[in-house]
Structure formats: structure tokens, C-alpha cells
PANUKOL-592454 format. One record per residue: x, y, z of N, C-alpha, C, O, CB in turn; residue in three letters. Coordinates in steps of 0.001 Angstrom, whole numbers, padded with zeros to 6 digits, always signed. Glycine has a CB too. Layout:
XYZXYZXYZXYZXYZAla ...
This chain:
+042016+122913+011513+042942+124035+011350+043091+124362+009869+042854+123504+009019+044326+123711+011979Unk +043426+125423+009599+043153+126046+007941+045041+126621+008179+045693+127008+009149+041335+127875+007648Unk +045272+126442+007039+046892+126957+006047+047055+127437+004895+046527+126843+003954+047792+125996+005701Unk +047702+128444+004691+047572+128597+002867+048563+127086+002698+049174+126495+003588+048582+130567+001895Unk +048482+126832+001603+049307+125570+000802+050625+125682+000576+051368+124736+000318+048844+125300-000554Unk +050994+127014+000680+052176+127262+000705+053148+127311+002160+054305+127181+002559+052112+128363+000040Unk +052011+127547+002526+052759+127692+004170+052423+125987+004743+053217+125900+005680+051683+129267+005510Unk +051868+124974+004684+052115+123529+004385+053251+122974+003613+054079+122153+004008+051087+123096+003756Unk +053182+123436+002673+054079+123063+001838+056067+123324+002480+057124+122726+002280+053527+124012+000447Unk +055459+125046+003608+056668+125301+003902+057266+124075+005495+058442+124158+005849+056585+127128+004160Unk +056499+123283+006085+056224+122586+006819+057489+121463+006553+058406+121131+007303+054796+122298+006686Unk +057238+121139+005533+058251+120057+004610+059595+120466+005024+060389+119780+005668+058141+120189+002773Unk +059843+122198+004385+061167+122330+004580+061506+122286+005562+062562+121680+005746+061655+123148+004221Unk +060826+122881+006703+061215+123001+008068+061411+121561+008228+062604+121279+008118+060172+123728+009098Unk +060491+120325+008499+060843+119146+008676+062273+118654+008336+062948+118064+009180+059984+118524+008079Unk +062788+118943+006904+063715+118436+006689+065066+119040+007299+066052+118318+007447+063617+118319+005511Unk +065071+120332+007631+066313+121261+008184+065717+120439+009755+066575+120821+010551+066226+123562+007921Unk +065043+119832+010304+065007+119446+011851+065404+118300+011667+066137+117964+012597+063696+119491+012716Unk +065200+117010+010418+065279+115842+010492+067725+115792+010072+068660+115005+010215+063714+115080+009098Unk +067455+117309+009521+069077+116976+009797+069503+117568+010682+070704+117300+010726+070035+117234+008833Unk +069234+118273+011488+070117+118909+012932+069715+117560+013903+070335+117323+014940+069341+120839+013773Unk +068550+116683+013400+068660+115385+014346+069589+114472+013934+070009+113561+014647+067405+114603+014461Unk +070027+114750+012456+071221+113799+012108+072646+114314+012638+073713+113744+012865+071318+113637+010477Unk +072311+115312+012712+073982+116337+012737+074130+115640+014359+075252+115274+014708+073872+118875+012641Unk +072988+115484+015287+073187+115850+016593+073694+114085+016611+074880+113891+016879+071678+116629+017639Unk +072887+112959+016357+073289+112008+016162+074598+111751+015860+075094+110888+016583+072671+111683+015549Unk +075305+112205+015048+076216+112263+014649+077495+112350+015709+078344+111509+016007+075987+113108+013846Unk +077287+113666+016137+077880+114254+016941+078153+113156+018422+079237+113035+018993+077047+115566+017070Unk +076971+112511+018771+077122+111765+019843+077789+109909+019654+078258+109025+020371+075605+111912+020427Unk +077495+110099+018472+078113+108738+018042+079376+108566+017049+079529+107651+016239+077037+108016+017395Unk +080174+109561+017271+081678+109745+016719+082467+109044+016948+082925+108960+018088+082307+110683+016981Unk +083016+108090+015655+083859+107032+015997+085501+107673+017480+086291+107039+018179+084493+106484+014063Unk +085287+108833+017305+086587+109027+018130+086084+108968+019363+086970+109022+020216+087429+110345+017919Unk +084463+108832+019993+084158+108771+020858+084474+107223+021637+084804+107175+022822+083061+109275+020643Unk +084321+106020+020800+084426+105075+021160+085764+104719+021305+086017+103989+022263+083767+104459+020571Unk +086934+105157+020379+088085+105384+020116+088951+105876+021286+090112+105495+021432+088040+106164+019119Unk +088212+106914+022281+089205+107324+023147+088713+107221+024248+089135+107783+025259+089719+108499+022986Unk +086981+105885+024121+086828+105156+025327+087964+104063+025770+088486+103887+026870+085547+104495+025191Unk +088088+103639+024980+088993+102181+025123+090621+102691+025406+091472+102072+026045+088911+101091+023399Unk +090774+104094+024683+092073+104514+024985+092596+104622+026306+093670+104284+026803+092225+105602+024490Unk +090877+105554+027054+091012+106169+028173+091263+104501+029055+092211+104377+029830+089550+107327+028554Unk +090447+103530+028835+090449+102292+029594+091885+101670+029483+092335+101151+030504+089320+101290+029050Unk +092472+101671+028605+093785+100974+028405+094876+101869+029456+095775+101351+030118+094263+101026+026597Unk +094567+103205+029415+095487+103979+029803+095552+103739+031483+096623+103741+032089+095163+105435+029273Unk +094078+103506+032219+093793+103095+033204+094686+102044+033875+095450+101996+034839+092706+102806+033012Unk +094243+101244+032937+094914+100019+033195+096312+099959+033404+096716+099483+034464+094680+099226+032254Unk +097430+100534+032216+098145+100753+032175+099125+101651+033453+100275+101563+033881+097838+100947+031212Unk +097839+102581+033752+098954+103231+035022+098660+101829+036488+099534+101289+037167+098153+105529+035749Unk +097759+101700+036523+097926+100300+037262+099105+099462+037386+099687+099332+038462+097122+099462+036734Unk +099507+098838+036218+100273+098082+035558+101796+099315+036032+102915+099050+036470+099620+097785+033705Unk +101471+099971+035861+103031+101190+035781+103214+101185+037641+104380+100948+037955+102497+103584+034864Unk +102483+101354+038580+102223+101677+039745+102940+100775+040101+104016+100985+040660+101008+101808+040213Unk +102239+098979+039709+102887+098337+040709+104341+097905+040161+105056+097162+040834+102013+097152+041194Unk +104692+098343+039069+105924+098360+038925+107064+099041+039257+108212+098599+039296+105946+098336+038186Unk +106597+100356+039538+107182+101248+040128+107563+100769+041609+108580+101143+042193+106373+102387+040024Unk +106385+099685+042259+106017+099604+043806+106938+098423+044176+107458+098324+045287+104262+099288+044188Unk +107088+097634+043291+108234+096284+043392+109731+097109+042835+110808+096608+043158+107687+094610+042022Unk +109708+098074+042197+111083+099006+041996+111902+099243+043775+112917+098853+044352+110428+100928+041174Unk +110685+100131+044080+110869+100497+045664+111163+099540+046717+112041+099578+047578+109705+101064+046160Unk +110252+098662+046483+110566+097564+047440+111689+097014+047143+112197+096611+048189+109641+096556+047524Unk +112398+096771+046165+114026+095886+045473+114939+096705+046473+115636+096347+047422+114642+096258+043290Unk +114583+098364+045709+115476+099191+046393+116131+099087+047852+117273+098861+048251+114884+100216+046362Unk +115013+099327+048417+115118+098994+049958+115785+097547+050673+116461+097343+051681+113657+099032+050405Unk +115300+096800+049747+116182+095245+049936+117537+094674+049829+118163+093859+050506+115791+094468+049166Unk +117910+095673+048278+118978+096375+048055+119913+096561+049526+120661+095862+050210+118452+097708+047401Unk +119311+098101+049539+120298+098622+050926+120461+097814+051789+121629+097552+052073+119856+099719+051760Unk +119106+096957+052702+119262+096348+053611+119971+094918+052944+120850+094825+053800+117974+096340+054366Unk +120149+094088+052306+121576+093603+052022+122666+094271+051625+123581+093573+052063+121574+092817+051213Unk +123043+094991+051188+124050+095622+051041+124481+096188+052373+125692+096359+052512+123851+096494+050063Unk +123505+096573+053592+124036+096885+054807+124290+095461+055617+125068+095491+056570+123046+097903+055545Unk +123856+094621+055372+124080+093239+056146+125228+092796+055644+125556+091721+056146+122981+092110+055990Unk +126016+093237+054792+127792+092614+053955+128476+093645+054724+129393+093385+055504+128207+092834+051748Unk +127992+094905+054485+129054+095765+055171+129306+095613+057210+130084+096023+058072+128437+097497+054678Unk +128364+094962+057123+128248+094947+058684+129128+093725+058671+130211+093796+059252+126595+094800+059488Unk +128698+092380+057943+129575+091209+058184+131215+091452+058235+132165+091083+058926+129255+090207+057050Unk +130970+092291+057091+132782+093062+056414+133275+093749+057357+134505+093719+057398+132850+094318+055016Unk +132603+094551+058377+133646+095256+059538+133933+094455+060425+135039+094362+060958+133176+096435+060322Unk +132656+093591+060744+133461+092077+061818+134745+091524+061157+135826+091683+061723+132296+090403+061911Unk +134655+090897+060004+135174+090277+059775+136950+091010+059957+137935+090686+060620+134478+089819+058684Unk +136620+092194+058909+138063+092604+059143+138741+093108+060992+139861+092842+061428+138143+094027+058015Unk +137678+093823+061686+138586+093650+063141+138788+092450+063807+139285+092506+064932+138044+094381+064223Unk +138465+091259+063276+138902+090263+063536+140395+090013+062888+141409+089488+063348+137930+089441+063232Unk +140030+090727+061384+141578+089864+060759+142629+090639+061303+143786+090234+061184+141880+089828+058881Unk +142273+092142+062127+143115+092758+062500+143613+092508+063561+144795+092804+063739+142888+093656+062440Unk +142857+091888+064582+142910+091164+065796+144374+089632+065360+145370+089287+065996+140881+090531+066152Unk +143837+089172+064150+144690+088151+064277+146192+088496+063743+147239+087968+064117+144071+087009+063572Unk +145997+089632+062667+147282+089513+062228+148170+090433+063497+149386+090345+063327+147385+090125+060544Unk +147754+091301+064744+148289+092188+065464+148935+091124+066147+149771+091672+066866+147442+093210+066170Unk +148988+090031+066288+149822+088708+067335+148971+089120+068906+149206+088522+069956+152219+089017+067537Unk +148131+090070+068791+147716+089983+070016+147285+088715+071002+147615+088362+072134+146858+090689+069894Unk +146463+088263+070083+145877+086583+070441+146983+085483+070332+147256+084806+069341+144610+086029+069246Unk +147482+085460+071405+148330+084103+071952+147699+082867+072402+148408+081898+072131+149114+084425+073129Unk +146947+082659+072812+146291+081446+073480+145579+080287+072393+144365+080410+072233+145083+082076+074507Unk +146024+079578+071914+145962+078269+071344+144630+078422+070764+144403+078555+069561+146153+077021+072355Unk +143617+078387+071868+142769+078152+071969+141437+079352+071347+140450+079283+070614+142994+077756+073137Unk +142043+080249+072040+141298+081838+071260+141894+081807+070368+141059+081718+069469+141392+083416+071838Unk +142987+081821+069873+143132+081541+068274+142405+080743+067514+141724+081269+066634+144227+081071+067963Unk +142382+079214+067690+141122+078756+067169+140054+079184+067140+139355+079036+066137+140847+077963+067489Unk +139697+079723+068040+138195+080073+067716+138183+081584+067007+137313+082042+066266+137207+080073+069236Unk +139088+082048+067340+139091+083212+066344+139147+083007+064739+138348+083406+063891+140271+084014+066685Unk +140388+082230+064580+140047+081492+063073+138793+080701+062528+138352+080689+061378+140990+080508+062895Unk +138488+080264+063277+136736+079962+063346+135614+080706+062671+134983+080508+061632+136260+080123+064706Unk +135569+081837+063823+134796+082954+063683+135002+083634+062463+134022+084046+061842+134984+083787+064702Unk +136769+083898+061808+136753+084505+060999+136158+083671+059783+135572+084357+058945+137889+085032+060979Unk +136213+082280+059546+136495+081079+058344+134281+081745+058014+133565+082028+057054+137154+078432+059278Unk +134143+081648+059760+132179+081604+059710+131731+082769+058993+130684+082780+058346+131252+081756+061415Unk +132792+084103+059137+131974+085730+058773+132281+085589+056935+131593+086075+056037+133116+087671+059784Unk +133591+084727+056805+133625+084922+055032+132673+084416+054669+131888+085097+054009+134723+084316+054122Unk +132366+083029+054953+131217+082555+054230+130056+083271+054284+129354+083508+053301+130905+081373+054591Unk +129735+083775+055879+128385+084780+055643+128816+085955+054530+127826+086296+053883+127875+085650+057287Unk +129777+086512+054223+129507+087826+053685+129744+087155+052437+129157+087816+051580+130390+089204+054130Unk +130555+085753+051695+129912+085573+050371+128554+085383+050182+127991+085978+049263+130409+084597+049793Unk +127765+084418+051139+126194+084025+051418+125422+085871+050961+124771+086001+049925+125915+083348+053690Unk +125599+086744+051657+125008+088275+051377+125113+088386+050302+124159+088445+049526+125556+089473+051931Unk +126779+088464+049857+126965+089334+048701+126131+088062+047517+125547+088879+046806+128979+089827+048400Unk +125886+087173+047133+125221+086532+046618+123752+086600+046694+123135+086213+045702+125646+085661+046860Unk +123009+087084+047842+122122+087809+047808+122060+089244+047128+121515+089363+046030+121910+087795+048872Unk +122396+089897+047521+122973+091632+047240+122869+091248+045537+122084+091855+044809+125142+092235+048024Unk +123877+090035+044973+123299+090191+043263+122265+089801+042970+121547+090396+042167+123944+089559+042225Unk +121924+088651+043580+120734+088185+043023+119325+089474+043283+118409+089378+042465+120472+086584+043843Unk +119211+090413+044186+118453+091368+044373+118268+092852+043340+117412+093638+042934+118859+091583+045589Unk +120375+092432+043251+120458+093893+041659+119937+093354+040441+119906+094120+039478+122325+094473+040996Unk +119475+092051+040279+119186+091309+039176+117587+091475+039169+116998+091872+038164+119777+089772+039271Unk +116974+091163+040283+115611+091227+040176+115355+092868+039814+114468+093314+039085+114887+090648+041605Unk +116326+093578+040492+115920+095076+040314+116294+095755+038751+115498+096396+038065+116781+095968+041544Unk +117111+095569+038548+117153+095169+036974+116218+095245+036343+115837+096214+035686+117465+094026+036638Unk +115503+093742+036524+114642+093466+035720+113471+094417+036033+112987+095054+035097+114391+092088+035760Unk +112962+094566+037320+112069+095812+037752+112037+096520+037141+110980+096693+036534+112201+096462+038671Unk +113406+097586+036842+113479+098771+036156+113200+098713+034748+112940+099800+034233+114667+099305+036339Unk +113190+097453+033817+113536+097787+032922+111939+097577+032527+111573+098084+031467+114783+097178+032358Unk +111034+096902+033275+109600+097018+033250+109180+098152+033282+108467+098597+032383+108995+096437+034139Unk +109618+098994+034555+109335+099884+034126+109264+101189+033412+108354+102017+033405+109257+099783+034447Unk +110724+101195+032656+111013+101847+031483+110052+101112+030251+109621+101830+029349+112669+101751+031242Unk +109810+099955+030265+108738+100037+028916+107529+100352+029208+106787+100551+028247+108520+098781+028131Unk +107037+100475+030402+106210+100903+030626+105822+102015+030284+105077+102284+029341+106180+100761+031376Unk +106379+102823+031147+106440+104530+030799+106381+104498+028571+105504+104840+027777+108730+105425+031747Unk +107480+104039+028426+107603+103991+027095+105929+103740+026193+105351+104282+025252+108747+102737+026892Unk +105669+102659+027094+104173+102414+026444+103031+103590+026744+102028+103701+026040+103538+100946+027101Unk +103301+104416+027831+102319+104779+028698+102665+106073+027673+101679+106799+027554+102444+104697+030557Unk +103963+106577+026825+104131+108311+026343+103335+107618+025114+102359+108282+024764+106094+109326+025998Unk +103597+106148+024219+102826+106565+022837+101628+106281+023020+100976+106569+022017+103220+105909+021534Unk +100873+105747+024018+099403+106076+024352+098892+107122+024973+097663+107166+025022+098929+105263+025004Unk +099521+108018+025485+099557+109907+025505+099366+109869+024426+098211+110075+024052+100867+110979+025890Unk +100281+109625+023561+100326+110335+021978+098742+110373+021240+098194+111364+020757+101479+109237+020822Unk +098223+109015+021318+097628+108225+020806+096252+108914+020935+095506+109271+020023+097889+106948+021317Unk +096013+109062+022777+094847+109529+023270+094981+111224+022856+093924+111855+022863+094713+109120+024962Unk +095896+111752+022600+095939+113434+022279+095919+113392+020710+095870+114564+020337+097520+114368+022925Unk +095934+112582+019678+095728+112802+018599+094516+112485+018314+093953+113310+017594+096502+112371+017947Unk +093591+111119+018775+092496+110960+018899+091388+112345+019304+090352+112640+018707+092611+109941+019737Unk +091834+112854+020180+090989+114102+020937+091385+115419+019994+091022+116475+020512+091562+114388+022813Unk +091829+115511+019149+092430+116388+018507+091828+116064+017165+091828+117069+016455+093906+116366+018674Unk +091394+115171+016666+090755+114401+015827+088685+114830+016070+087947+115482+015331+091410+112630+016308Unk +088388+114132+017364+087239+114427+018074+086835+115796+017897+085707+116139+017542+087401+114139+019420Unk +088061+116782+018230+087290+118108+018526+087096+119031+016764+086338+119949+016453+088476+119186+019912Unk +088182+118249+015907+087374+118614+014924+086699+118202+013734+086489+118770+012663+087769+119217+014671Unk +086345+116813+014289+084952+116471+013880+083801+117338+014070+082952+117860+013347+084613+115379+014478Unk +084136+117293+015541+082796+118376+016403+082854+119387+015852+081766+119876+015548+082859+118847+018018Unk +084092+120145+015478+083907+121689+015241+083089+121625+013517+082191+122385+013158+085804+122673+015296Unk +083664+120592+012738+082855+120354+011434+080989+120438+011572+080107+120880+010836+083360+118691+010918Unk +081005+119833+012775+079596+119451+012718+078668+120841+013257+077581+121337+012961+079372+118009+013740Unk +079859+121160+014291+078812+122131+015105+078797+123101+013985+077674+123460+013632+079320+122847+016756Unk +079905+123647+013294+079120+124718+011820+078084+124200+011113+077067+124888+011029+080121+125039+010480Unk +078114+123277+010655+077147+122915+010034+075467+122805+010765+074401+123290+010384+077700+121748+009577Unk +075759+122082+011771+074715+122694+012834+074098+124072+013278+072933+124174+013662+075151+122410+013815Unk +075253+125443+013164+075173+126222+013419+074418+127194+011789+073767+128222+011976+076420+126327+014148Unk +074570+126847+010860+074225+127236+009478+073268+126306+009641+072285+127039+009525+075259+127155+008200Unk +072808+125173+009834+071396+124395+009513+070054+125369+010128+069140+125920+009514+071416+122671+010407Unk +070437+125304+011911+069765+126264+012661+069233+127578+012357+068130+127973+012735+070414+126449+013469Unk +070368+128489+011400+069896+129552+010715+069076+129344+009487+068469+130311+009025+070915+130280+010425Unk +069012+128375+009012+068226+128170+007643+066589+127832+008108+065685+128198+007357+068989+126718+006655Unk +066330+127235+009171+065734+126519+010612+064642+128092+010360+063600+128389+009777+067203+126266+012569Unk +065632+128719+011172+064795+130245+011881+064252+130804+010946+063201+131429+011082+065676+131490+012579Unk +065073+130635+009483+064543+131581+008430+063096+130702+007890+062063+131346+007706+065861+131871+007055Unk +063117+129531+007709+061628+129226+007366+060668+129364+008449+059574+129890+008245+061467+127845+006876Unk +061082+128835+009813+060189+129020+010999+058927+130295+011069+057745+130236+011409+061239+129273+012161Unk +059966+131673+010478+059588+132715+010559+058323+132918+009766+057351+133598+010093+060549+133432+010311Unk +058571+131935+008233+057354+131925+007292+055451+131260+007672+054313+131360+007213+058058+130967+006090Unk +056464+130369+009186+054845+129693+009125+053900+130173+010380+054371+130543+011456+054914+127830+009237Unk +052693+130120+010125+051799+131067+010769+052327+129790+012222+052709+128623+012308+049725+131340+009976Unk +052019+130982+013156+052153+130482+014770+051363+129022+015151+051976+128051+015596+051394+131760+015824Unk +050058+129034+014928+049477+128400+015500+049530+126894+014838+049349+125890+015527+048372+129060+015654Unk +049878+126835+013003+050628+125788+012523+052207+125550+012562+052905+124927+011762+050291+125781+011369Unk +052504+126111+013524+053799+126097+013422+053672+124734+014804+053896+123532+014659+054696+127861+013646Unk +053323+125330+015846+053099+125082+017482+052621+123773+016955+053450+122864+016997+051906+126174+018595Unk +051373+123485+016438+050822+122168+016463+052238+120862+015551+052506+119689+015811+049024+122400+015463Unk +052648+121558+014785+054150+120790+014207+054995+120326+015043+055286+119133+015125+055077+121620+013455Unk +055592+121474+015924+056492+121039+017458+055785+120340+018092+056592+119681+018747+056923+122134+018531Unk +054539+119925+018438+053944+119685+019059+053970+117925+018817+054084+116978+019595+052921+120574+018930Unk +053847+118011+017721+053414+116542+017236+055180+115868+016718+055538+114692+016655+051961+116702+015558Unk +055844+116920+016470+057341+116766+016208+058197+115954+017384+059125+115147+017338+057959+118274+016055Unk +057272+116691+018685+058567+116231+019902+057691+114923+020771+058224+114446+021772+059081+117954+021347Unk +055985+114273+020182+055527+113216+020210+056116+112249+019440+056488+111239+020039+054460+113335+020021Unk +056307+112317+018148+056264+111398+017246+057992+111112+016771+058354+110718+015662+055202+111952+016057Unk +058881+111432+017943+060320+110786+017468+061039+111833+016194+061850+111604+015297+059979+108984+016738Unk +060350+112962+016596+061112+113931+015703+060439+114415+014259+060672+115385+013537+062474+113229+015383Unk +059474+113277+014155+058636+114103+012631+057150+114117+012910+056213+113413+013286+058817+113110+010906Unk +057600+115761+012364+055707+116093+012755+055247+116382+011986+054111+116794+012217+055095+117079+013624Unk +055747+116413+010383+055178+116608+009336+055563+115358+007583+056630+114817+007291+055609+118212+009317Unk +054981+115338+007249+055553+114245+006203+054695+114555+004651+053737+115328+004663+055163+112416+006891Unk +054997+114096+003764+054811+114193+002352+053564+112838+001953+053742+111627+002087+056518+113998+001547Unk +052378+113516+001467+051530+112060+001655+051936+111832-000001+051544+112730-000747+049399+112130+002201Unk +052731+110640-000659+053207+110301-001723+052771+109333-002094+052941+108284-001474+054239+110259-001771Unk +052053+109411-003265+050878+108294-003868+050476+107284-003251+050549+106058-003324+051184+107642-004974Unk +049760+108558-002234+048673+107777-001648+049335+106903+000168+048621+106286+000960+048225+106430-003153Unk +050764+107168+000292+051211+106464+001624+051737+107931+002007+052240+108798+001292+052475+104963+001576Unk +051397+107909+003638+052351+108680+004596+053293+108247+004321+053317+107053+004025+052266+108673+005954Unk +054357+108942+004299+055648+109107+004313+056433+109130+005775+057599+108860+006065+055817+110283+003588Unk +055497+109493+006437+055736+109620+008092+055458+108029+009094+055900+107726+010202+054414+110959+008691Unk +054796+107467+008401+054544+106082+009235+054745+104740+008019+054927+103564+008332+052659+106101+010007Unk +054677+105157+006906+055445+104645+005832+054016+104058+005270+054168+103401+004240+056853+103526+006214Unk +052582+104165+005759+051985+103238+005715+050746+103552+004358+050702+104777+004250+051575+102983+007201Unk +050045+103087+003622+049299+103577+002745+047990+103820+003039+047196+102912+003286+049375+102927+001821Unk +047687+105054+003032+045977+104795+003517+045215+104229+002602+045421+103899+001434+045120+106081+003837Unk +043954+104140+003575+042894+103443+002562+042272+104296+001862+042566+105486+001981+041839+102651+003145Unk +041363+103919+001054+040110+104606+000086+039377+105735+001125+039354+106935+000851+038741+103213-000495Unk +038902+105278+002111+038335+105993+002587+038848+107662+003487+038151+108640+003760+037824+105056+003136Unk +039913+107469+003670+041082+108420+004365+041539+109245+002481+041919+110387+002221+042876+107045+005470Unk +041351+108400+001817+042508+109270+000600+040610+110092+000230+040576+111322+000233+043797+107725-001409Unk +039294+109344-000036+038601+110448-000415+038146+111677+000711+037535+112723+000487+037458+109855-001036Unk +038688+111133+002011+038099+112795+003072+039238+113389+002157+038995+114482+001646+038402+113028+005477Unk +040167+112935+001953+041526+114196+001553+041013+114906+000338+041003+116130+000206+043304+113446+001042Unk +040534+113920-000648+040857+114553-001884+039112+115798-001508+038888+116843-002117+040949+113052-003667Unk +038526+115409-000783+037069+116043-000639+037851+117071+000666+037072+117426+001551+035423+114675-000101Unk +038810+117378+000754+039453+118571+002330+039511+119484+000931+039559+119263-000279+041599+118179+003680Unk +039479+120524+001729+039648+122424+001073+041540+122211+000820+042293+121379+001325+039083+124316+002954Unk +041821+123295-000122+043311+123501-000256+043891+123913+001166+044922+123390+001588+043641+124676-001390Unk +043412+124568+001662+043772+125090+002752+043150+124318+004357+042766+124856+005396+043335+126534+002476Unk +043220+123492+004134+042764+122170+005608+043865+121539+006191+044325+120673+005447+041817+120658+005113Unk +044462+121660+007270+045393+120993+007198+044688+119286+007540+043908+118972+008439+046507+121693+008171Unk +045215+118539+006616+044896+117496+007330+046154+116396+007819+047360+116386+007574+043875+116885+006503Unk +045219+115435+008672+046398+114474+009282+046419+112899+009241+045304+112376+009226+046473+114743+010720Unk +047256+112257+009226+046877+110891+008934+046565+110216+009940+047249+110088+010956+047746+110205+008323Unk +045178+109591+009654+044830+108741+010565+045180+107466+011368+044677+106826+012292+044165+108599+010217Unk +046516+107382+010414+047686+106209+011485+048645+107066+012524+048836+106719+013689+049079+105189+010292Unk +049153+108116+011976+050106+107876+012804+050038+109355+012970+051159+109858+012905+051420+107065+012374Unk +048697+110543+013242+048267+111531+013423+049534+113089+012965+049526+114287+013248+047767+111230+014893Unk +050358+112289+012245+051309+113280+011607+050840+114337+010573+050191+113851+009647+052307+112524+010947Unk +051028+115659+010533+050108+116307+009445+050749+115749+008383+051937+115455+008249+049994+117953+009345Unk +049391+115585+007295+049678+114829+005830+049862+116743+004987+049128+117730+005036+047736+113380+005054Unk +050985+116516+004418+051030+117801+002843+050858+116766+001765+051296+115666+001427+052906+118906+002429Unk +049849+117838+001340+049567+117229+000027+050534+117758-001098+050833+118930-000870+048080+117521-000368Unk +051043+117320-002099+052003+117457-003173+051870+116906-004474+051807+115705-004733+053068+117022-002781Unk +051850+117405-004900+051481+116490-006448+052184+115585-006802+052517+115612-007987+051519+117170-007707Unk +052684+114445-005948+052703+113105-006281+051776+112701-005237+052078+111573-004848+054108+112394-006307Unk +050953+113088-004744+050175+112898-003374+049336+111788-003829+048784+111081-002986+049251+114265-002760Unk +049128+111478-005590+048017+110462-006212+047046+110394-005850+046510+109331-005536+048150+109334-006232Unk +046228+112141-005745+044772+111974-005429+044227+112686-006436+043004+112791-006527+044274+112448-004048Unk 
């Protein structure tokens, strides 16, 4: 393939406006806020987990709650139409009196036995609630946390994508300079070779495979026309020649 030297030479620039929209893009995908509001998003996960079943032992207290608190009030209406029974003198008989005093001596102790439940249940619930008030508490400054992070993220991105967006135009404007058919064989060897399809042969080493040719590769070069494109025989990247090229 044949090039003026200038339009080789323009090869370089293009290379380098592609080797940074591959940095920009790199960039872009490996943003510390990316990893930043992985672990956020995971904590936060976790966290409503953690909030759920606290909420879920809240509910359950609740309910345990009522149903002791309805097992005192139930003991408490026996108990008192009994005391009403005894203090009315209705109960004359020796004997039903005893056992009425009985019955009543049996319902106090059950309804202290409840109501000693009934606290010990506002106590656990208590403590329930107050789990889950720090919870929540934890759960708004990791909102905070994850919305300043993402707010952070998007303008990183927006930094990058201008700059991306001005690289791309600088991109089109040399693109335009190089003849088609050296342009094509560049992409060509660009989207083989990990992104570089062109490199600087600099006293005497590709620059593209890092590697130095031999004697015999540097005299086909220095014996190629100005206008040849040639390529290196390691790592088939087109070689530009440049005057540190040391031939």
C-alpha cells in the first residue's frame, strides 16, 4: 500500500485521539463511585433486611401486647363480678362463700401473673421499637450517602462524556485527512490488535509491541519508498517512520 508521509504521519494523530477516547471510556467504566455505590447499594440491601425483620418482631410484640392485655381484662371482669357477688351478701352458704373467696384469692393472682406478662411484653416492645428507629435512622444517612455518591458519579460522567464528546470531534477532523483505503486498513488492524493500529517506529523499536527490530527488518525499511506504508514484522502494526525512527 502507498501514502503520502504526511498522511502516515497523520495516522499517529488519529492513533493518539483513539488511544484516549479508550482511556476516557476506561475511565468512565472504572469510576471509583462505581465501586462506591456498589457496596452502598449492598449495605442498603442488607440493611432493609435487617429493618424488615425488625419491623416483623415490632408486629408480632404488638399483637402479643393486645392478646395479654385482653387476657387481664378478661381475668379483671371475672374477678370483679365475683367481688360484686361477694360484697352484694347474696352468697350465704358457708360453703359457696369459701369457694367463692377461693376463686376470687385464684383470679388476683392470675391477673397479677398477666399483668406481669403485659410488662414484660411492653419491654421487649420497647426495645423492638427502638431498633427500629435506629434503623430507619441508619437506613435515611445511607439514602444520603447513596444520593450524594450518585450525584458525584453522574458528574464525573458528565466531565468525561465532554471530553469524550470534544476528543471524538478532533477524531472526525483528522479521520477526514486520511485517504480511505489507509484509513480502513488502520481500523482494521486497530480493532485486531487491542486498540493500536498504528505506532511510531523510534530508534529502531516498534512502539506498538515495544519490541526492537532486527538489522534485517530496519534495512527493508530504510530501502521502502517515502511513501510505502510499511509494517512490523512482530506485531503486523503499521510502522511511521519519524525522525527518531534511527534509520
Amino acid at each position: 500500500m502507498k501514502a503520502a508521509q504526511q498522511d502516515q504521519q497523520r495516522l499517529l494523530d488519529l492513533q493518539e485521539l483513539d488511544s484516549s477516547l479508550d482511556r476516557l471510556a476506561h475511565r468512565r467504566r472504572t469510576l471509583p463511585e462505581i465501586a462506591e455505590l456498589a457496596a452502598l447499594q449492598e449495605k442498603a440491601a442488607e440493611l432493609r433486611d435487617r429493618l424488615v425483620t425488625a419491623e416483623t418482631d415490632v408486629s408480632d410484640l404488638d399483637r402479643e401486647q393486645a392478646k395479654a392485655e385482653q387476657d387481664v381484662d378478661q381475668v379483671r371482669v371475672r374477678a370483679d363480678r365475683d367481688s360484686k357477688r361477694l360484697d352484694s351478701g347474696m352468697v350465704t352458704s358457708a360453703k359457696d362463700l369459701a369457694s367463692l373467696q377461693s376463686e376470687l384469692a385464684s383470679l388476683q393472682r392470675r391477673q397479677s401473673d398477666l399483668e406481669e406478662v403485659v410488662l414484660e411484653v411492653m419491654e421487649r416492645r420497647e426495645e423492638a421499637g427502638g431498633r427500629v428507629a435506629e434503623l430507619r435512622a441508619e437506613q435515611a444517612g445511607l439514602d444520603a450517602g447513596l444520593q450524594e455518591a450518585k450525584s458525584r458519579k453522574a458528574k464525573a460522567e458528565q466531565e468525561i462524556d465532554g471530553q469524550t464528546e470534544l476528543t471524538r470531534s478532533a477524531r472526525a477532523g483528522v479521520a477526514a485527512d486520511i485517504p480511505a483505503d489507509l484509513l480502513a486498513l488502520y481500523e482494521k488492524l486497530r480493532e485486531q490488535f487491542g486498540g493500536v493500529g498504528a505506532a511510531p517506529l523510534t530508534r529502531g523499536q516498534c512502539q506498538g509491541c515495544r519490541l526492537a527490530l532486527n538489522t534485517s527488518d530496519l534495512n527493508r525499511i530504510r530501502a521502502a519508498a517515502p511513501d510505502d506504508v510499511v509494517r512490523c514484522e512482530e506485531c503486523r502494526r503499521i510502522l511511521v517512520r519519524t525522525p527518531e525512527s534511527g534509520l
